[in-house]
N, C-alpha and C positions, 0 to 999 in steps of 0.2 A: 312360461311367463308367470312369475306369481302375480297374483290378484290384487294382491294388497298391499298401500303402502307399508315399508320395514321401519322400524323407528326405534335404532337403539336407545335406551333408556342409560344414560350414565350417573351411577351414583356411588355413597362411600367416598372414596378419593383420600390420600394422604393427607390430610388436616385435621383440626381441633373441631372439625364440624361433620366429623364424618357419621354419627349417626342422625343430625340434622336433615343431610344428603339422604339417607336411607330412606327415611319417612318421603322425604320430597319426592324421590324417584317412586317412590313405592305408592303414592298418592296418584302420580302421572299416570304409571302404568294402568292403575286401578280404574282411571278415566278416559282412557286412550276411546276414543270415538271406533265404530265400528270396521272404517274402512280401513283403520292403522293394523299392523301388526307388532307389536312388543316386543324387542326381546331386549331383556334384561340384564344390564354388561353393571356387573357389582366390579369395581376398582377398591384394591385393599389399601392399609394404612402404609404398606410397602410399593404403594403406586402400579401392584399388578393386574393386570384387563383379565375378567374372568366372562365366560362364556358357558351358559347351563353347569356353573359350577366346574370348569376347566381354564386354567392358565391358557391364555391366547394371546398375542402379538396384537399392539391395537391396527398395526397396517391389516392386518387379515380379517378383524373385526370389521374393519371400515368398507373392507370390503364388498361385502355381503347386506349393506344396508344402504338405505335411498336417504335418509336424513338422521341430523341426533340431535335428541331433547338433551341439553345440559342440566341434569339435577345436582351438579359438584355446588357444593358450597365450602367458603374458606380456601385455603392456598391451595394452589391448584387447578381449582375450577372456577377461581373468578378473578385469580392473577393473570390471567393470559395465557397460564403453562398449557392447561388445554387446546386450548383457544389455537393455540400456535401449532398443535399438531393437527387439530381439524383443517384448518387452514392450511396446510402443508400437504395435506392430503386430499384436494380440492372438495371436503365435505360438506353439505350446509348443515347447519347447524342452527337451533337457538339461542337467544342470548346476545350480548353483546360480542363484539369480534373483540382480538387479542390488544390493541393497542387502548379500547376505552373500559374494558377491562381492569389493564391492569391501571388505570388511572382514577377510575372510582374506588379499587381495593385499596391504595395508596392515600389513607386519608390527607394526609397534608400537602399533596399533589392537586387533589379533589378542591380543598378548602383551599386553594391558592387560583384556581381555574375560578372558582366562582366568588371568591372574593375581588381580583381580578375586572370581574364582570360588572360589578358592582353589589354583587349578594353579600347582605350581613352575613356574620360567621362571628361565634366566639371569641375574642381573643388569645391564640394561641402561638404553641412554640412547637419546631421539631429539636427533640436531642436522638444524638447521632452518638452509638457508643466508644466507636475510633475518636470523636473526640473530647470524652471525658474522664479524665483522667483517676476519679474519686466521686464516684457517688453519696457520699455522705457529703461529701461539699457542694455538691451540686445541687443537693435536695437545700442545702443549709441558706444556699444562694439567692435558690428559687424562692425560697418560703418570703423573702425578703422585700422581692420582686417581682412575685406574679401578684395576679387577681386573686383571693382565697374566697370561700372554698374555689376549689380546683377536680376536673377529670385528669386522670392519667392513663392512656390508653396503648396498647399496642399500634405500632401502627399500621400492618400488617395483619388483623385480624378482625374476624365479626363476631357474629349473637352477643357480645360483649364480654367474651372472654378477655380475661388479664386486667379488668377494666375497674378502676376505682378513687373514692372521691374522696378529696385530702381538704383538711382543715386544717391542719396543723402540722409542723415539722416532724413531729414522732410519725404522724402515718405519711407522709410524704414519701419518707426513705425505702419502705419495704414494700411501697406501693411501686417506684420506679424502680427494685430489686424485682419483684412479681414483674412488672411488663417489658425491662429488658430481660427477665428469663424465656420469654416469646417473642421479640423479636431483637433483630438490632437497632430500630429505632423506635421512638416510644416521643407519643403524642401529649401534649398538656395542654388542656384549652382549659379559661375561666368557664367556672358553673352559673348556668342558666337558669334562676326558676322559673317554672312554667307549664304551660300544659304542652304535653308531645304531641306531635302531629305526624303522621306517617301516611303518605302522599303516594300514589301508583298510578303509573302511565300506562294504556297499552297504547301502539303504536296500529293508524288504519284501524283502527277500531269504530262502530257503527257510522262508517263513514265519514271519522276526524283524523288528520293527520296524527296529532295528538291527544289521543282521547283521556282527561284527566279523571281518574276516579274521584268519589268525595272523599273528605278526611276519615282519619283514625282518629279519632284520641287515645292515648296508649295510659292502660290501668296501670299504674307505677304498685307496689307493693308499699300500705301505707308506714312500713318503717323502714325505708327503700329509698335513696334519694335521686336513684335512674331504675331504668329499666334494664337488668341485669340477667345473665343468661339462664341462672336457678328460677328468675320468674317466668321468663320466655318457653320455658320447655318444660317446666314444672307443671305445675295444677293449672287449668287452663284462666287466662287471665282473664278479665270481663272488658275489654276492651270494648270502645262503643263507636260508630259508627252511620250518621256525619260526622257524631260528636259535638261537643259544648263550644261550637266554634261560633261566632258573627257573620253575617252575611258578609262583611267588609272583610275578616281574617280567609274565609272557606274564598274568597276570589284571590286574594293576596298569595293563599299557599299553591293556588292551583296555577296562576301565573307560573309562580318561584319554581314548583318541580319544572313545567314545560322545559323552563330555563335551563334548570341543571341539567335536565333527560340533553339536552342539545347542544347545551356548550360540552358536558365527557362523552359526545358523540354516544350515548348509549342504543341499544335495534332491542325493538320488539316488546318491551316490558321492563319495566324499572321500576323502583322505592324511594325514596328520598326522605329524612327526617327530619325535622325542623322543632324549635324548641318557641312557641309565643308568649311573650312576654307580656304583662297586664301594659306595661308602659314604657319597655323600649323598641316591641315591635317581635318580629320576625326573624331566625335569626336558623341558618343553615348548621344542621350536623352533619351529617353524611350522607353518601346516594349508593345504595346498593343492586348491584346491575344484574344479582339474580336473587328475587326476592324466592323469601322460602315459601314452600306451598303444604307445611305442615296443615293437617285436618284438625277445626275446630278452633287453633291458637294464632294462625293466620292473618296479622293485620291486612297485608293484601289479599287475601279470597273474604277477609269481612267485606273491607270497600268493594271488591269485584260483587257479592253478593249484596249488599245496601244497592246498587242502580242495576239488580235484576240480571246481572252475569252469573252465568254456570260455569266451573272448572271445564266441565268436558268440552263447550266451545269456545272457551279461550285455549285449550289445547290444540283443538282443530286449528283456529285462526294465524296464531302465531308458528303452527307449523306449517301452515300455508304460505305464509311469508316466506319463513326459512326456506321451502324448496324451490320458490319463486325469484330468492335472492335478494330481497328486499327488507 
C-alpha cells in the first residue's frame, strides 16, 4: 500500500503557454504538502505524456495515481481537451470540469453568459473567419463602426497573447491579420480605461462557499495600454494588493467574480478580470478557470498572500476537494 497520496503534476501541454504551465507545475510540485507524492508528468508541444522522462500512454499514467493537479495553461489544459480525458478516465482532478472549462477559454462565450446575467462587459463583437471574405474590408468596415480605440483578441487564447489595441485603420488590419493567425476567431471589444482588477475565488475555503480574495490592481507598463504577456512574464511587475480600490468598488468586484465563478459553473479556484472605470462603473473582461501560479508575478498568490494564505495549503485544500469530488 503506498503511504502517500500520488498527485500527478500536469504541465507544458501543446499551447502558446507552455512554458507558463512549466513554472506553474514546477511551483505546485515545489509546494506539494508532505503527505502528497509528486510525480511529474511534463506533456510536450506535440501533446506527448511523459513520465520520469519516458513517452507513456496517459491511460497508464492515470493509472498509477490517486488524483491530478491541472498545471496545463492555454489550449489544451483549459479548453476541456484535458478535462475530457480525465473525466473519461473517471480521475479527479483540479480545476474546473470539461464543459466550464471550455466556456470561460471561449471568450465571447464567457462575455455572453454574463452579460446575459446582467454583468457589464465591453462592447464587443465576435468575427468568424469562414465568414469574412477580405480582411482589409473588414478592418475598413470596422473602423467605421466600432467603439475606437479598440482590443483585438484571439479568442481562443490567454496571458495575452495575439492581443492588441487599435486606434486607427492602419493598425486595425495587421492586428486582425496577428490574431486570426491564432485562432479562427478573433474577439474586438471597445477599450476601457481604468484601473484592472484581478479578482480570485477559492472554493470552501475558511469556511465560505465562496471565499473571495481582495483585489489586485494590475501594474500596466507605463507606455502600455493593457496588460500584455512581455509584462506578465517579463520583469516582475509591481502589482499591488487590495490595491487603490473604494470600499464601495472592492464589494462591488467581489460580488461580480462570485457571480462569474457560478454562472461558467467554475470548481475550486478561479480569476476573473474586470476593468473600473472612474464613471462608468465596472465592467467584466474575462474569467480564467486556471489561474497561473507563477512565483513572485502571480496576481492570484498576491491576493492569496494579502489575507494570510500560503501556496502549500491552498494546494492541500483544493486537492482535498478534488479527491472528495467536490
Amino acid at each position: 500500500m503506498f503511504s502517500k497520496t500520488r498527485v500527478a503534476v500536469l504541465r507544458g501541454g501543446p499551447s502558446s503557454e507552455y512554458h507558463v504551465s512549466l513554472k506553474t507545475g514546477g511551483t505546485v510540485l515545489a509546494n506539494l504538502p508532505e503527505k502528497y507524492h509528486g510525480l511529474d508528468i511534463l506533456i510536450d508541444l506535440d501533446g506527448v505524456w511523459y513520465l520520469k522522462g519516458k513517452p507513456e500512454a496517459p491511460e497508464s499514467i492515470l493509472g498509477k495515481v490517486d488524483v491530478v493537479w491541472n498545471a496545463l495553461h492555454g489550449e489544451y489544459g483549459e479548453d476541456g481537451a484535458v478535462q475530457h480525458i480525465l473525466e473519461s478516465h473517471n480521475i479527479p482532478f483540479t480545476g474546473s470540469p470539461r464543459l466550464a472549462s471550455a466556456l470561460a477559454f471561449s471568450k465571447g462565450l464567457a462575455k455572453q453568459i454574463v452579460t446575459d446575467a446582467g454583468i457589464k462587459t465591453p462592447y464587443y463583437g465576435v468575427l468568424r473567419r469562414e465568414e469574412i471574405p477580405s480582411l482589409a474590408s473588414l478592418a475598413e468596415a470596422l473602423y467605421g463602426t466600432f467603439p475606437e480605440p479598440s482590443i483585438v483578441k484571439p479568442l481562443a487564447r490567454g496571458s495575452s497573447i495575439g492581443v492588441a489595441v487599435v486606434s486607427t485603420p492602419a493598425e486595425l488590419l495587421p492586428a486582425l491579420e496577428a490574431a486570426f493567425a491564432l485562432s479562427d476567431s478573433v474577439l474586438i471589444e471597445e477599450y476601457i480605461e481604468g484601473k484592472e482588477a484581478s479578482m480570485g475565488i477559492i472554493e470552501g475555503y475558511r469556511g465560505e462557499k465562496h471565499y473571495v480574495l481582495v483585489p489586485t490592481e494590475i501594474a500596466r507598463h507605463p507606455e502600455k495600454l493593457f496588460f500584455d504577456f512581455a509584462t506578465k512574464y517579463g520583469e516582475a511587475p509591481r502589482h499591488s494588493s487590495p490595491g487603490g480600490f473604494s470600499t464601495s468598488e472592492k464589494a462591488e468586484l467581489q460580488k461580480l467574480a462570485t457571480d462569474v465563478h457560478k454562472l461558467l459553473g467554475l470548481r475550486h479556484y478561479s480569476r476573473s478580470e474586470f476593468i473600473v472605470h472612474p464613471k462608468r462603473g465596472i465592467f467584466f473582461i474575462e474569467a480564467d478557470s486556471l489561474p497561473d501560479l507563477h512565483p513572485d508575478i502571480s496576481p492570484f498568490l498576491l491576493s492569496l498572500s494579502a489575507v494570510g494564505g500560503t501556496l502549500p495549503h491552498l494546494i492541500d485544500h483544493v486537492l482535498t476537494r478534488a479527491l472528495i469530488r467536490t
